[in-house]
C-alpha positions in Angstrom: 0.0 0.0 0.0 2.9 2.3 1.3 4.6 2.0 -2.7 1.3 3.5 -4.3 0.7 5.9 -2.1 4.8 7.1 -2.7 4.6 7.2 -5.8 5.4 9.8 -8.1 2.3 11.7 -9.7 1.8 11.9 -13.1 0.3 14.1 -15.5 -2.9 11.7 -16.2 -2.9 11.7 -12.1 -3.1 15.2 -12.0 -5.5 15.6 -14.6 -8.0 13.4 -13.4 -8.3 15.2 -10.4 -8.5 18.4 -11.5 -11.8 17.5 -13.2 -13.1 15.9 -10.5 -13.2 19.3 -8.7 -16.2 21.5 -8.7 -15.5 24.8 -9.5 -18.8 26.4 -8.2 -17.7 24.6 -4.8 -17.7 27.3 -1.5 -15.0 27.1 0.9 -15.4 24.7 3.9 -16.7 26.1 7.2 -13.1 25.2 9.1 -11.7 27.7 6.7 -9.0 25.3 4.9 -10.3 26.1 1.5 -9.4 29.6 1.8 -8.9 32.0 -1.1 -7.2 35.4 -2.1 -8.0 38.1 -3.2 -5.1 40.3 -4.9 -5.4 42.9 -7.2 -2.8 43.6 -10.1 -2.4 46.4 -11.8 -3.5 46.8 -15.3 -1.0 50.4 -16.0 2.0 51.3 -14.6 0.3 54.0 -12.5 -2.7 53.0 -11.3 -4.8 55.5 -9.7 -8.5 54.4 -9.4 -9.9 51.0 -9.2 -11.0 50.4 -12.7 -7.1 50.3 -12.9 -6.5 46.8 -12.0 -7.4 43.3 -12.1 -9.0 41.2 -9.7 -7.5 37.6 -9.3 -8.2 35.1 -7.4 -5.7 32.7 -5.4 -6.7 29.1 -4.2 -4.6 26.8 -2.7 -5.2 24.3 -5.3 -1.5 22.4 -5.0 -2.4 21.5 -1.7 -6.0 20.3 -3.1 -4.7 18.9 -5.7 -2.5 16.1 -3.9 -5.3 15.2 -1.3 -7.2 14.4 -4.6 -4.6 12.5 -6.0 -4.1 10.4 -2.1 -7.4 10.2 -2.0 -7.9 8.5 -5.3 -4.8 6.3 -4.9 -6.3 5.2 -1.5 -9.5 3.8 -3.3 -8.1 1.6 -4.8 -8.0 -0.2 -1.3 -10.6 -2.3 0.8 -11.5 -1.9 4.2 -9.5 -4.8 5.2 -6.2 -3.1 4.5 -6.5 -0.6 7.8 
């Protein structure tokens, strides 16, 4: 179990778990999903709001490789723990 778990991930590994997500999904009430907010500038002088971008920054790595564990890990029975 311990060799599948370690292994190295993939592309295909990756992939598949990045569709799995939902993108509509809110953050969870503990707060782990958390998100930022940062704003970049459009100009080099920005003076008013309509002067920059609003992005938005998830912590999707870390979600990212719980997916992949967590898909790696299905592939095991009750009777393994």
């Amino acid at each position: 179990m311990t060799s599948k778990l370690m292994q190295s991930f993939f592309a295909k590994d990756v992939k598949h778990a990045l569709f799995q997500m939902d993108p509509s999904k809110s953050p969870d009430e503990d707060g782990i999903n958390r998100t930022l907010i940062c704003l970049i500038p459009k100009i080099d002088a920005p003076s008013k709001p309509s002067n920059f971008m609003p992005i938005s920054l998830c912590n999707v790595l870390y979600k990212i490789i719980t997916k992949v564990m967590t898909n790696r890990l299905g592939g095991f029975g009750d009777d393994h723990f």
